[in-house]
C-alpha positions in Angstrom: 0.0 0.0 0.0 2.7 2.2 1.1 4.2 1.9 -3.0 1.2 2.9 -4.0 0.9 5.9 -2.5 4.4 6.8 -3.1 3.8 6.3 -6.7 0.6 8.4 -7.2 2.5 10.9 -5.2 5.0 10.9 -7.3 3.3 11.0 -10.3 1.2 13.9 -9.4 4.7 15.9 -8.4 5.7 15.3 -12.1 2.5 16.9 -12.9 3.0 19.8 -11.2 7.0 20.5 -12.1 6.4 19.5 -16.0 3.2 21.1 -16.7 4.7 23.7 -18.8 4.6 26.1 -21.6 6.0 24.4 -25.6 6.4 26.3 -28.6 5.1 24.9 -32.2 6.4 26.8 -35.5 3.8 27.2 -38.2 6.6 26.0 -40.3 9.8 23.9 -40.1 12.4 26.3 -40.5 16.5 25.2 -41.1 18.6 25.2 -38.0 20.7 28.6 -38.9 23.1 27.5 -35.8 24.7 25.2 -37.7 27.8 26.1 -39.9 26.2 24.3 -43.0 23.6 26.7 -43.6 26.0 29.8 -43.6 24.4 31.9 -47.1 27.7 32.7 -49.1 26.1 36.5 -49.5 27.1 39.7 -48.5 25.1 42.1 -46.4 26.7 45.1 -48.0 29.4 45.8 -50.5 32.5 47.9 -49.0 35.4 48.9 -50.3 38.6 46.7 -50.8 41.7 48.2 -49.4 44.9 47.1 -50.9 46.1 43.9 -48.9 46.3 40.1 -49.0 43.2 39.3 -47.8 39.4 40.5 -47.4 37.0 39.6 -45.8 33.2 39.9 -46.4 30.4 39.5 -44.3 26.9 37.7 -43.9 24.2 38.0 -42.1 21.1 36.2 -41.7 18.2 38.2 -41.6 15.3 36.0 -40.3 14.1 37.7 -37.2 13.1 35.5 -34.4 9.6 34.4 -34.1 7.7 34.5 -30.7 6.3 30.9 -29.6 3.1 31.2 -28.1 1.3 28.2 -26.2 -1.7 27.7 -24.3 -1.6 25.2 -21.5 -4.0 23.9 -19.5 -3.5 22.0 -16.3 -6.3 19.2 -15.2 -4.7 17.2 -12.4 -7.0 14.9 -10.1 -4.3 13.3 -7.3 -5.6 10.4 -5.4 -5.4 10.6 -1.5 -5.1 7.9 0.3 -5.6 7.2 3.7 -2.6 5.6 5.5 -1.3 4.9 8.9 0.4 6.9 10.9 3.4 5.3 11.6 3.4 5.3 7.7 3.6 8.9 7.7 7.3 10.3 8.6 8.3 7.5 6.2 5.9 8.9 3.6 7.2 12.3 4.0 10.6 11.7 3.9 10.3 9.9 0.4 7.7 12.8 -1.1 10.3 15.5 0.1 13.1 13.2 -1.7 11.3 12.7 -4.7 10.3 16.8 -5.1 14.0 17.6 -4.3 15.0 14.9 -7.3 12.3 16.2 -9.4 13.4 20.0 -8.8 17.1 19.2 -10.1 15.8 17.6 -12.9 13.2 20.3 -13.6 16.6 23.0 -12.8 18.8 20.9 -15.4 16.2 21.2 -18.3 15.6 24.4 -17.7 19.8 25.2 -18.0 20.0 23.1 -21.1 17.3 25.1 -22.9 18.5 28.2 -22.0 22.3 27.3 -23.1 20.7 27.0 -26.8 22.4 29.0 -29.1 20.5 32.0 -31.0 22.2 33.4 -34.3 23.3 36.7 -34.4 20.9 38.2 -36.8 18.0 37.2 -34.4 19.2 37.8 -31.2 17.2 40.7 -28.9 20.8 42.8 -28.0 23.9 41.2 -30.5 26.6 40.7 -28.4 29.3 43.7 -28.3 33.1 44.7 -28.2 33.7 46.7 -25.2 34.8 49.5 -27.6 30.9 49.6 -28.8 28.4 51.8 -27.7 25.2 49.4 -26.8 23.2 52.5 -26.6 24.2 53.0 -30.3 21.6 52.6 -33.2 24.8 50.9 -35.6 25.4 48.6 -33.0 25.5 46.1 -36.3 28.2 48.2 -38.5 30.7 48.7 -35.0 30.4 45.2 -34.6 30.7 44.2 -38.2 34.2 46.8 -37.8 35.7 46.0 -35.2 35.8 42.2 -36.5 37.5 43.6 -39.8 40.4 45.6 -37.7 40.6 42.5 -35.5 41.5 40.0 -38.6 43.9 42.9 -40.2 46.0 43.5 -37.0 46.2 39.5 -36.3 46.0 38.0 -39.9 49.5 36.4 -41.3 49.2 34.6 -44.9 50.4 31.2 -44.2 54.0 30.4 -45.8 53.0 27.6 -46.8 49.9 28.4 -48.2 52.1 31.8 -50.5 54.1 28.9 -51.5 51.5 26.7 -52.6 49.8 30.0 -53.5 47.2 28.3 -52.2 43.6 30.8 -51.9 40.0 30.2 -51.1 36.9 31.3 -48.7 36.8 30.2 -45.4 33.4 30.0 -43.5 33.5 30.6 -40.0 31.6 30.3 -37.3 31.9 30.9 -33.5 29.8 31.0 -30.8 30.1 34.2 -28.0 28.9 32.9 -24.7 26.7 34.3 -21.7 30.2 35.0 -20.5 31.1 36.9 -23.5 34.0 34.5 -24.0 34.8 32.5 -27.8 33.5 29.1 -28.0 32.8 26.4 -30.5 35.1 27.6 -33.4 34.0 25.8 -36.5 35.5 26.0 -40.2 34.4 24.9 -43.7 35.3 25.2 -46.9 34.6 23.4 -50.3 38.5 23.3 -50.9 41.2 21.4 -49.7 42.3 24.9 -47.7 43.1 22.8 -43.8 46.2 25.1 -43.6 43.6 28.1 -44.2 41.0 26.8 -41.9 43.5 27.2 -39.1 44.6 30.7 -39.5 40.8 31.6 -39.3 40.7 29.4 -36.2 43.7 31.1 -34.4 42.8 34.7 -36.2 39.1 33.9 -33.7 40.6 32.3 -31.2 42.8 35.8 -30.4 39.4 37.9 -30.4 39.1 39.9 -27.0 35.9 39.0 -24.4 33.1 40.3 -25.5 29.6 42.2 -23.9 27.5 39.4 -23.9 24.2 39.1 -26.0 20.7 39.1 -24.5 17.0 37.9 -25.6 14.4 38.4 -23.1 16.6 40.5 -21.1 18.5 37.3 -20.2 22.2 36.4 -20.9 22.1 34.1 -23.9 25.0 32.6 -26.2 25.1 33.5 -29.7 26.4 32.0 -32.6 28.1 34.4 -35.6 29.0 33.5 -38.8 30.8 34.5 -41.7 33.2 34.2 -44.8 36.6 34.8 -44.8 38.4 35.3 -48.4 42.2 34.5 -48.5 43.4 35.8 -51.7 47.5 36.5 -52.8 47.4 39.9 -53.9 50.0 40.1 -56.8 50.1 43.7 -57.6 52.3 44.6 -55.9 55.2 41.6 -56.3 58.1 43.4 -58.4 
């Protein structure tokens, strides 16, 4: 008897901790987190200073839809009459059972909120401490301050000049709720592994940044981009 009422209990606690809001899309839409579905597509053209290597960057410009979601909540818990030297026992497992239940219900809840958002979508884009988040262009000091970033750190592999090896890059990172680098990932439809890891250690050197926000909460954002290596031979006598 005592199982029994344990496990209606406990079923009814799962109830109560679970019984919570979902989201359903209209649509299936791609996962824009993943490096795969970077768009090779520029947001705006800019001008090409004289150098070994530009760089050009995308954006995606899907804006983040709000979920909405009805619940309702129709719980009928059984009570059970026990005995009372049943009852400390009883107690002692229920308060065991909602403490279990509550880390679970905590560890979801972190998971969820760990997800990555992509730039484009997120509420406030994360910033460079250099950035004014009060600005209105908080997009083009960004977008900047990434360029003069890859031309103070950027050195054309020798190996790659000697190979005169070129191609695009796509990058993509993700900037955590701590404003720290994260998950550097690389692809390219050439053989380019040598170019891959001068992007890698080019975003690996980028300084902490303001983290980004959605809901007013601290959220971890993914950015992407291309990065064109290209020899400039203009300028070889």
């Amino acid at each position: 008897m005592l199982k029994r009422v344990i496990l209606i209990i406990f079923c009814f606690v799962i109830q109560q901790n679970f019984s919570q809001h979902c989201s359903e899309d209209d649509k299936k839409q791609d996962d824009s987190n993943s490096i795969s579905s970077i768009k090779k597509c520029k947001l705006e053209e800019s001008e090409n200073n004289e150098g070994i290597v530009s760089t050009n960057f995308s954006l995606n410009n899907r804006f983040l839809k709000k979920r909405k979601f009805n619940a309702t909540r129709d719980l009928h818990p059984s009570i059970i009459d026990q005995k009372k030297e049943h009852h400390s026992v009883e107690n002692l497992e229920l308060a065991n059972i909602k403490k279990n239940i509550n880390s679970l219900a905590t560890s979801i809840t972190n998971t969820i909120e760990e997800k990555t958002i992509p730039f484009a979508e997120v509420d406030n884009v994360p910033l460079f401490v250099e950035c004014d988040e009060n600005s209105n262009d908080v997009y083009n000091c960004f977008n900047i301050k990434m360029q003069e970033h890859i031309s103070n750190n950027f050195t054309y592999p020798e190996e790659a000049l000697d190979r005169k090896m070129e191609g695009v890059v796509l990058v993509s990172f993700d900037i955590n709720t701590k404003g720290n680098i994260t998950n550097i990932k690389t692809i390219s439809s050439q053989n380019t592994e040598i170019l891959k890891k001068e992007a890698v250690r080019i975003v690996s050197l980028l300084p902490k940044f303001i983290p980004g926000k959605s809901n007013n909460k601290l959220v971890t954002v993914t950015y992407s981009f291309p990065m064109e290596f290209k020899i400039d031979t203009t300028n070889q006598y």
